[in-house]
N, CA, C and O atoms as CSV, one atom per row, in Angstrom:
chain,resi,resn,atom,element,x,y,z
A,1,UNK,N,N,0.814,-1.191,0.000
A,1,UNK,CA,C,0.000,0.000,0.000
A,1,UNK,C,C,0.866,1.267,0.000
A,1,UNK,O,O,0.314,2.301,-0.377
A,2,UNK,N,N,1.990,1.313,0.327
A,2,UNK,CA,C,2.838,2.298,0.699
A,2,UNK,C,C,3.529,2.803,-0.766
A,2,UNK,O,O,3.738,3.998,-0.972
A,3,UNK,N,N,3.866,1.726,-1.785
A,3,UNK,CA,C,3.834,1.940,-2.734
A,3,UNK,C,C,3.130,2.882,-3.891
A,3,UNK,O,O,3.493,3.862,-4.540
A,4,UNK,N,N,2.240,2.283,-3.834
A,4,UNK,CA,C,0.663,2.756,-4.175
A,4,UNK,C,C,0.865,4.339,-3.626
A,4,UNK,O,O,1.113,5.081,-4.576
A,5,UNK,N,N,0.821,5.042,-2.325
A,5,UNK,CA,C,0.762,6.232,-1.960
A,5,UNK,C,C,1.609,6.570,-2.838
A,5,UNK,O,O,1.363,6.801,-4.022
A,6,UNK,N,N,2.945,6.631,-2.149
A,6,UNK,CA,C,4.543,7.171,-3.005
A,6,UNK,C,C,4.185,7.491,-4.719
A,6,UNK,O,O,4.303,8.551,-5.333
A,7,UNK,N,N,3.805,6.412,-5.105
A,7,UNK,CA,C,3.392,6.627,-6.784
A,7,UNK,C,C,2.254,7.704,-7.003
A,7,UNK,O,O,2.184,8.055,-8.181
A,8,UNK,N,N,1.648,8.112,-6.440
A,8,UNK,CA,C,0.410,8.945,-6.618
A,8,UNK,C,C,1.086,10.488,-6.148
A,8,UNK,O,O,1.076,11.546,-6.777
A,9,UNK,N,N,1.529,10.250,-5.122
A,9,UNK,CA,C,2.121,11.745,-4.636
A,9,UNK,C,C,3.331,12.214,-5.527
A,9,UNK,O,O,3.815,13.331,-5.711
A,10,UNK,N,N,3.667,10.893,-6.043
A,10,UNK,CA,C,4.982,11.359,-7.153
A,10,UNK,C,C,4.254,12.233,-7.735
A,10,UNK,O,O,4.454,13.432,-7.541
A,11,UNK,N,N,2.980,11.646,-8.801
A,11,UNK,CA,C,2.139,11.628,-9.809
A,11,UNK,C,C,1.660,13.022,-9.886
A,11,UNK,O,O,1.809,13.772,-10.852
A,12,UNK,N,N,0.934,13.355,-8.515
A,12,UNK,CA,C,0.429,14.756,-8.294
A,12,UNK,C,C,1.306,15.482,-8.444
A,12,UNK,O,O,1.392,16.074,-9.520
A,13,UNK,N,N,2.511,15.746,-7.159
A,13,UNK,CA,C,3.657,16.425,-7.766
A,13,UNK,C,C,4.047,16.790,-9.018
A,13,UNK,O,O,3.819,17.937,-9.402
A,14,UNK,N,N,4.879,15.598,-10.072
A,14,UNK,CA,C,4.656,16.001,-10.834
A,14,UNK,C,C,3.759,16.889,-11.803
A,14,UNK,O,O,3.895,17.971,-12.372
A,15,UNK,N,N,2.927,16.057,-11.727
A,15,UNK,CA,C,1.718,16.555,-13.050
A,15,UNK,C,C,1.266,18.077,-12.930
A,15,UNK,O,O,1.316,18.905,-13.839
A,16,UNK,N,N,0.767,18.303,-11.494
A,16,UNK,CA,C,0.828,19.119,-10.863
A,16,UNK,C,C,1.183,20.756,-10.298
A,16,UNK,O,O,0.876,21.900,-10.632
A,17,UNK,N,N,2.024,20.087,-9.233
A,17,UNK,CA,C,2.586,21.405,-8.718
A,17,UNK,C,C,3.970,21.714,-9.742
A,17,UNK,O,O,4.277,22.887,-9.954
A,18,UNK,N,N,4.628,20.791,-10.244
A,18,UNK,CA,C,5.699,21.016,-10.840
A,18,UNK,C,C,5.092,21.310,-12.195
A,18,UNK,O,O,5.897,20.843,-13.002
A,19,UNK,N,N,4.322,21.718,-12.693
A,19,UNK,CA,C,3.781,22.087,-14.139
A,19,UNK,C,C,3.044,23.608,-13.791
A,19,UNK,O,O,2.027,23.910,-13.167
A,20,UNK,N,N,4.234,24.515,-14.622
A,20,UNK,CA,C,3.420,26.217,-14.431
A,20,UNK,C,C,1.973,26.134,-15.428
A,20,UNK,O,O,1.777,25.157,-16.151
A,21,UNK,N,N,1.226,27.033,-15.369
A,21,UNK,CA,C,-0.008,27.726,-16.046
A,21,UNK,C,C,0.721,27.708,-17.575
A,21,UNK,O,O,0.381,27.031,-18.545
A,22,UNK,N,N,1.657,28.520,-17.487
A,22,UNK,CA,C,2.109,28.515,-18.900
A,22,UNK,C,C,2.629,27.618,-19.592
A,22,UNK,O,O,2.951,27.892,-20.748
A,23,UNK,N,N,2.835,26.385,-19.098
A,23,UNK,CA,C,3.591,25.108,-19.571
A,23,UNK,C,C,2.221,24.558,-19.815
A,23,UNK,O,O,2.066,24.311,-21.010
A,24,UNK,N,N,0.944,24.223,-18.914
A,24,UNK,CA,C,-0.303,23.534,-18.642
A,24,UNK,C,C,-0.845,24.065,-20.247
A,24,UNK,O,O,-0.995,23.205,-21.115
A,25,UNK,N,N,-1.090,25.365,-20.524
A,25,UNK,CA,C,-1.572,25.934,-21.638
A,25,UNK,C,C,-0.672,25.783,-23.377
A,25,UNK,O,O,-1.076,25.931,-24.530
A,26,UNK,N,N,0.530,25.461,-22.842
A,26,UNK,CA,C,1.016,25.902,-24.179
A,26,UNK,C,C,1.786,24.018,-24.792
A,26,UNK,O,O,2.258,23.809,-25.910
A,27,UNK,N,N,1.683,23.103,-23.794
A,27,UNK,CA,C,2.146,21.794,-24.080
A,27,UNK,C,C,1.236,21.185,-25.064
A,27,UNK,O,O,1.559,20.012,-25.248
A,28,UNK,N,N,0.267,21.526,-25.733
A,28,UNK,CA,C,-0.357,21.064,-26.574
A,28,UNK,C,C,0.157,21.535,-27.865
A,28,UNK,O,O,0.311,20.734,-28.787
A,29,UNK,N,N,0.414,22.701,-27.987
A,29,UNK,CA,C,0.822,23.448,-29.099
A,29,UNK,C,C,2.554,23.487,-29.842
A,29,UNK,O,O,2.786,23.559,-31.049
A,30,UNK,N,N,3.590,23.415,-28.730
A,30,UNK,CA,C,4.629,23.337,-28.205
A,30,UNK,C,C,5.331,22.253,-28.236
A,30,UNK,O,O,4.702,21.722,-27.321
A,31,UNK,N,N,6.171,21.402,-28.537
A,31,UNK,CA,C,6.403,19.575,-28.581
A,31,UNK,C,C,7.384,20.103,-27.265
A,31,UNK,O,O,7.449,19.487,-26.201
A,32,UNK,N,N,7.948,21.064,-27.489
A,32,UNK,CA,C,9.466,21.258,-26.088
A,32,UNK,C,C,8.559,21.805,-25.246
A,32,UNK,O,O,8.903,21.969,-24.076
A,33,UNK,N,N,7.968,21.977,-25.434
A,33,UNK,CA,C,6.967,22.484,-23.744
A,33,UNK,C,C,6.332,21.387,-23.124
A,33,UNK,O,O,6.172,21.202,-21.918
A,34,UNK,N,N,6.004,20.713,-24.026
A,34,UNK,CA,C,5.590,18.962,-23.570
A,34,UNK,C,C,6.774,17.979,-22.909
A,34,UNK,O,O,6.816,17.164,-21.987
A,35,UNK,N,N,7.816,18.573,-24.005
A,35,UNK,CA,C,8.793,17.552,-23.372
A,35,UNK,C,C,9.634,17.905,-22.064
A,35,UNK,O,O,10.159,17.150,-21.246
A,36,UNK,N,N,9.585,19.564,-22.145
A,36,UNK,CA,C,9.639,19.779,-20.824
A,36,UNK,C,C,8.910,19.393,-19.051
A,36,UNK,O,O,9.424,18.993,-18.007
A,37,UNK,N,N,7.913,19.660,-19.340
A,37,UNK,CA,C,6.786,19.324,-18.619
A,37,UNK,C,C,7.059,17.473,-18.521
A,37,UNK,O,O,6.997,16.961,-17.404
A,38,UNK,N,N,7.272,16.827,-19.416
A,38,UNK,CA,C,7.606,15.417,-19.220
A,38,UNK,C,C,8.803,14.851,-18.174
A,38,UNK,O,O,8.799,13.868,-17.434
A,39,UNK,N,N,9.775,15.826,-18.408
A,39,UNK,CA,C,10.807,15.482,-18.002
A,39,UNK,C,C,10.862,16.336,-16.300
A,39,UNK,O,O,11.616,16.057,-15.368
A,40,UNK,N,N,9.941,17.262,-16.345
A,40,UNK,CA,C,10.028,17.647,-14.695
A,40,UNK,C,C,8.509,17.088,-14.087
A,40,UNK,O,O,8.104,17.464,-12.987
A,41,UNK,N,N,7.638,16.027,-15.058
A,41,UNK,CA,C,6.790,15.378,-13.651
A,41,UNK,C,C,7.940,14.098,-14.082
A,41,UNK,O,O,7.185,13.343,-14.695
A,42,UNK,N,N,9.327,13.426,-14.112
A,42,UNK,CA,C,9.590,12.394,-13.640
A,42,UNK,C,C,10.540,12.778,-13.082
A,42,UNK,O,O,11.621,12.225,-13.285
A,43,UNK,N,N,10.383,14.224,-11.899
A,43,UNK,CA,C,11.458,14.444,-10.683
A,43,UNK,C,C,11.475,14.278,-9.745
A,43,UNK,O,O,12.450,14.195,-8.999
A,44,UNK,N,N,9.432,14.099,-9.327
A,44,UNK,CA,C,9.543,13.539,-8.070
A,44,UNK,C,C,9.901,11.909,-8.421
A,44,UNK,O,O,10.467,11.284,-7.524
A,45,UNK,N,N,9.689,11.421,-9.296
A,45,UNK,CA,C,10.028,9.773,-9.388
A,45,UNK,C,C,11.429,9.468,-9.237
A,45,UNK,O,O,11.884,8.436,-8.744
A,46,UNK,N,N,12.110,10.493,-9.722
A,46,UNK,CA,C,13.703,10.440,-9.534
A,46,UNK,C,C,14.425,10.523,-8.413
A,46,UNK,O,O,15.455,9.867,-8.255
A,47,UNK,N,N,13.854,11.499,-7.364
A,47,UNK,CA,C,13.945,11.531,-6.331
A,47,UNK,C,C,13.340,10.358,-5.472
A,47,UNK,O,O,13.823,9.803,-4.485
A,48,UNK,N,N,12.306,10.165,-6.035
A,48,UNK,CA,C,11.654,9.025,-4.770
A,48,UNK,C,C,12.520,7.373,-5.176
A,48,UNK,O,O,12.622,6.392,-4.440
A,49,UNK,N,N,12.992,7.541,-6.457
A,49,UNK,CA,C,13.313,6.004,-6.924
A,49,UNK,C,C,14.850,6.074,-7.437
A,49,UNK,O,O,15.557,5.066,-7.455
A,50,UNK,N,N,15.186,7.016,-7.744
A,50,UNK,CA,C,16.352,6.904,-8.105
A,50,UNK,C,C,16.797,6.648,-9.476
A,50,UNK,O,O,15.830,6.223,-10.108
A,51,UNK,N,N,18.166,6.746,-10.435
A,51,UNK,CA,C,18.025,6.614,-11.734
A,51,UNK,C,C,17.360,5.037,-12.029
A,51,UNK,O,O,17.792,4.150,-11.293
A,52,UNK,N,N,16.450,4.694,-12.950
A,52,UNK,CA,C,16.082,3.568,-12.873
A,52,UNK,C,C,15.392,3.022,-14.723
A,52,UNK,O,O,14.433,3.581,-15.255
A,53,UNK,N,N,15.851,2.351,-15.092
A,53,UNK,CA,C,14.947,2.221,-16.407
A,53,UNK,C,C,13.626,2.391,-16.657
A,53,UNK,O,O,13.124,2.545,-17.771
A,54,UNK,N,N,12.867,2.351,-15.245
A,54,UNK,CA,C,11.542,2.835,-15.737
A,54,UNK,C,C,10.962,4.493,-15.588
A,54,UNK,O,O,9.852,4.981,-15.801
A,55,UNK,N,N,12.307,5.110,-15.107
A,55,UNK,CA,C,12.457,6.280,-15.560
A,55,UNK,C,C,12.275,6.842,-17.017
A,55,UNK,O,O,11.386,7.690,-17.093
A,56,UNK,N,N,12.712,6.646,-17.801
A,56,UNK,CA,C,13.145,6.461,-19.078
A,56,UNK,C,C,11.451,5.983,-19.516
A,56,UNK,O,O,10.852,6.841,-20.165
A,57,UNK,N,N,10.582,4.540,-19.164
A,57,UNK,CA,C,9.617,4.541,-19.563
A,57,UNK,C,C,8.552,5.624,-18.840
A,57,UNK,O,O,7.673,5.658,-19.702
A,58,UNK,N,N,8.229,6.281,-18.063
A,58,UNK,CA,C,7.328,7.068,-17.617
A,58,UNK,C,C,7.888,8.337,-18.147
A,58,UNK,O,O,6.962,9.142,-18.049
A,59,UNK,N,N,9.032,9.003,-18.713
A,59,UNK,CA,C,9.271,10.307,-19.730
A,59,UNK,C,C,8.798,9.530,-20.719
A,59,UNK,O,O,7.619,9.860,-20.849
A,60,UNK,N,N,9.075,8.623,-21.542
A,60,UNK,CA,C,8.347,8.324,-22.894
A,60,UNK,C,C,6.533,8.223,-22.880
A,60,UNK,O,O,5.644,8.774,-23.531
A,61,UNK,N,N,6.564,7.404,-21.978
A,61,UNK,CA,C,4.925,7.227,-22.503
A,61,UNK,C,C,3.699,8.833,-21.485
A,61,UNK,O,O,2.517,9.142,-21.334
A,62,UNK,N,N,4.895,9.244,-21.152
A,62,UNK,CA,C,3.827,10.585,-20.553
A,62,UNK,C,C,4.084,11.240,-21.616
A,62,UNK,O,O,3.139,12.004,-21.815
A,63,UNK,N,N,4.940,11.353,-22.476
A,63,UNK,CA,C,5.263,11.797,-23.549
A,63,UNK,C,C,3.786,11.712,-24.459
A,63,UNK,O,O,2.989,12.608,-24.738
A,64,UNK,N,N,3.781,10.318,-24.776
A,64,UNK,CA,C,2.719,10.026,-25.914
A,64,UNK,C,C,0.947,10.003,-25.082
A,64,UNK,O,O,-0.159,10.022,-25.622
A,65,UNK,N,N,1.271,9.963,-23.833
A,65,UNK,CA,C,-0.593,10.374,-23.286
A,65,UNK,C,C,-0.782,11.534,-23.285
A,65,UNK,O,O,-1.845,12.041,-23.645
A,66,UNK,N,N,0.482,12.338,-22.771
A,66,UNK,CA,C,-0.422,13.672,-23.225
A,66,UNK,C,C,-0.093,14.490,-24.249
A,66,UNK,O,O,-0.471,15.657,-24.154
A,67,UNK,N,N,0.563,14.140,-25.276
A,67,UNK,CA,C,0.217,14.240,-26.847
A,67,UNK,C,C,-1.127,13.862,-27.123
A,67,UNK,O,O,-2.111,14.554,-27.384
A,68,UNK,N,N,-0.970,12.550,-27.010
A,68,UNK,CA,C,-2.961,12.082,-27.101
A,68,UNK,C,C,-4.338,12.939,-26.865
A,68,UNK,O,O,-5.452,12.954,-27.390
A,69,UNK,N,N,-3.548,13.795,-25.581
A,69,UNK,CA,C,-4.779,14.510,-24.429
A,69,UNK,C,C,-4.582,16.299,-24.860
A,69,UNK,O,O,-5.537,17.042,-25.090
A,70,UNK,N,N,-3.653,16.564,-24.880
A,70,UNK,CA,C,-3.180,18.008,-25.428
A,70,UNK,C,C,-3.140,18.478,-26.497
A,70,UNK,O,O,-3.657,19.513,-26.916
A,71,UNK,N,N,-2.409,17.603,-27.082
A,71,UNK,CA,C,-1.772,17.812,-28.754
A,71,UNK,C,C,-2.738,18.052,-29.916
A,71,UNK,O,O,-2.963,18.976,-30.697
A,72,UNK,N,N,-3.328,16.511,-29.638
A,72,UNK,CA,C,-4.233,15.922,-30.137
A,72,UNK,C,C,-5.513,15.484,-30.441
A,72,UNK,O,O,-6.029,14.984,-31.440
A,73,UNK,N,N,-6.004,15.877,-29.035
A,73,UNK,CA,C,-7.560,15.774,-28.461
A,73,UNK,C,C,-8.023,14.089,-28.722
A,73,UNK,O,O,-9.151,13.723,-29.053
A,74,UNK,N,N,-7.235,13.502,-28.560
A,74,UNK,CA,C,-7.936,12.125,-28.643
A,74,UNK,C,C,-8.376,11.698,-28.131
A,74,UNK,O,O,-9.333,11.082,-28.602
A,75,UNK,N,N,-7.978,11.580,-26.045
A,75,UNK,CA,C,-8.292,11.208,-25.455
A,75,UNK,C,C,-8.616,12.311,-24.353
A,75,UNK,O,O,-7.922,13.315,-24.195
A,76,UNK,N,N,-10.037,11.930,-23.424
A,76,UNK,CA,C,-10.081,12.613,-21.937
A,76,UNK,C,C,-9.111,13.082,-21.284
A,76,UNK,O,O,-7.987,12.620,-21.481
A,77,UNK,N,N,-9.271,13.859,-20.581
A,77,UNK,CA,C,-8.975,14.031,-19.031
A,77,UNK,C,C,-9.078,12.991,-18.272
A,77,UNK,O,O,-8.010,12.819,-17.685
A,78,UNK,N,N,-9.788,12.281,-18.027
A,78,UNK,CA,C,-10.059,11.073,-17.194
A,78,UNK,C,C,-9.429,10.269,-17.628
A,78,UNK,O,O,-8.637,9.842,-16.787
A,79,UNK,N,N,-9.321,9.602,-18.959
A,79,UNK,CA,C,-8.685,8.785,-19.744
A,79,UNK,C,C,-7.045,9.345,-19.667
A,79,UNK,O,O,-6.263,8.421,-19.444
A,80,UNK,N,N,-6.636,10.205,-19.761
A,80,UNK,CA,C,-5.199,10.667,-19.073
A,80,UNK,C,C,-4.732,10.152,-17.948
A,80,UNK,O,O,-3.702,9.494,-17.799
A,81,UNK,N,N,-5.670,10.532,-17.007
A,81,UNK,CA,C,-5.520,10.371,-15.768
A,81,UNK,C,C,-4.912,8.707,-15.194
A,81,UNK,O,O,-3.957,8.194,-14.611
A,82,UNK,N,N,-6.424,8.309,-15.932
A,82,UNK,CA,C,-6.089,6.544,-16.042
A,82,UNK,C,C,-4.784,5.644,-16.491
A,82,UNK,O,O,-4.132,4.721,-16.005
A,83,UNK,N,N,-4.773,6.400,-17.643
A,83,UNK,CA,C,-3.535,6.020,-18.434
A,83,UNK,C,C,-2.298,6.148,-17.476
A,83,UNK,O,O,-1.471,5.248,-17.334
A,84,UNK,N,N,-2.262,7.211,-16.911
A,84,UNK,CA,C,-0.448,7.748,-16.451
A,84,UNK,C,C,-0.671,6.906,-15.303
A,84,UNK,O,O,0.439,6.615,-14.857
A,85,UNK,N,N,-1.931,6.181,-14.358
A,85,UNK,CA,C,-2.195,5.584,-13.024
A,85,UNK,C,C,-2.187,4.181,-13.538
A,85,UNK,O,O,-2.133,3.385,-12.600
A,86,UNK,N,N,-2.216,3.708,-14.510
A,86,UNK,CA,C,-1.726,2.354,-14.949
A,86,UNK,C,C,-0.598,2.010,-15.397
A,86,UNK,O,O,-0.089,0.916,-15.152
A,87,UNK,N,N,-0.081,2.893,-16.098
A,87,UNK,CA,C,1.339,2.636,-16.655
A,87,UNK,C,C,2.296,2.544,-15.222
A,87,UNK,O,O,3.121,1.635,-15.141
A,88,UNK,N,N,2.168,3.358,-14.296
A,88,UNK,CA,C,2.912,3.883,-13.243
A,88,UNK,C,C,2.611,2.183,-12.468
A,88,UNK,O,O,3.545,1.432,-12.187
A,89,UNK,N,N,1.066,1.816,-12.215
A,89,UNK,CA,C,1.091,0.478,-11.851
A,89,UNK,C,C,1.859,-0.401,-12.622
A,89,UNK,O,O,2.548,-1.158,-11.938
A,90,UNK,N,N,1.962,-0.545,-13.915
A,90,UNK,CA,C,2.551,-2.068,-14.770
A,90,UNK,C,C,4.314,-1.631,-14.579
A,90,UNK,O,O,5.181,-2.502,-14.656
A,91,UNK,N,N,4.610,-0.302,-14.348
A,91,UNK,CA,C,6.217,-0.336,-14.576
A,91,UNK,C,C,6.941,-0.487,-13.076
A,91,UNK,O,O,8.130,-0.788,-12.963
A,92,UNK,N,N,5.998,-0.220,-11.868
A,92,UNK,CA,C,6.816,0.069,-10.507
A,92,UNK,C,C,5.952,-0.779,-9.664
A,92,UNK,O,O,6.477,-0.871,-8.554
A,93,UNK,N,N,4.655,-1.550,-9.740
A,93,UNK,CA,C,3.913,-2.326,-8.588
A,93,UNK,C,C,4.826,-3.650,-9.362
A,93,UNK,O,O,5.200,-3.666,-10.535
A,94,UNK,N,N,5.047,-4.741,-8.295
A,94,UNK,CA,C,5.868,-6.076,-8.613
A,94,UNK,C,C,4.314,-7.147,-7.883
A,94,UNK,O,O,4.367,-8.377,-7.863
């Protein structure tokens, strides 16, 4: 269960508090504002986990969900949400 917390508070953090108004608004339009924003929500993970290969997978595929959700309009908000809370389960719950 402790797991489970840690991954979510990463999650918020990231997504979150570590994402300005102007990054939130312009990552759809922007590919380096996306990839920015990618690479500072996997700082609380870096911090909480350390360098790790599934580092590397949670910058890529936050990469391509919220392309999906921003970029693209393909998918929800909710469906975002889901997405980044499953991947985070299949790469770090054992």
């Amino acid at each position: 269960m402790e797991m489970i917390y840690k991954l979510i508070i990463c999650h918020l953090a990231g997504d979150y508090v570590l994402q300005c108004d102007f990054i939130a608004k312009t990552k759809g339009t922007n590919l380096w504002h996306l990839i920015a924003h990618c690479f500072l929500y996997s700082l609380p993970f870096y911090i909480a986990y350390g360098w790790a290969w599934q580092l590397g997978a949670i910058i890529v595929t936050h990469i391509i969900v919220d392309a999906m959700k921003a970029r693209y309009n393909k998918i929800s908000y909710l469906a975002d949400q889901l997405f980044h809370l499953a991947i985070l389960g299949t790469y770090f719950i054992n």
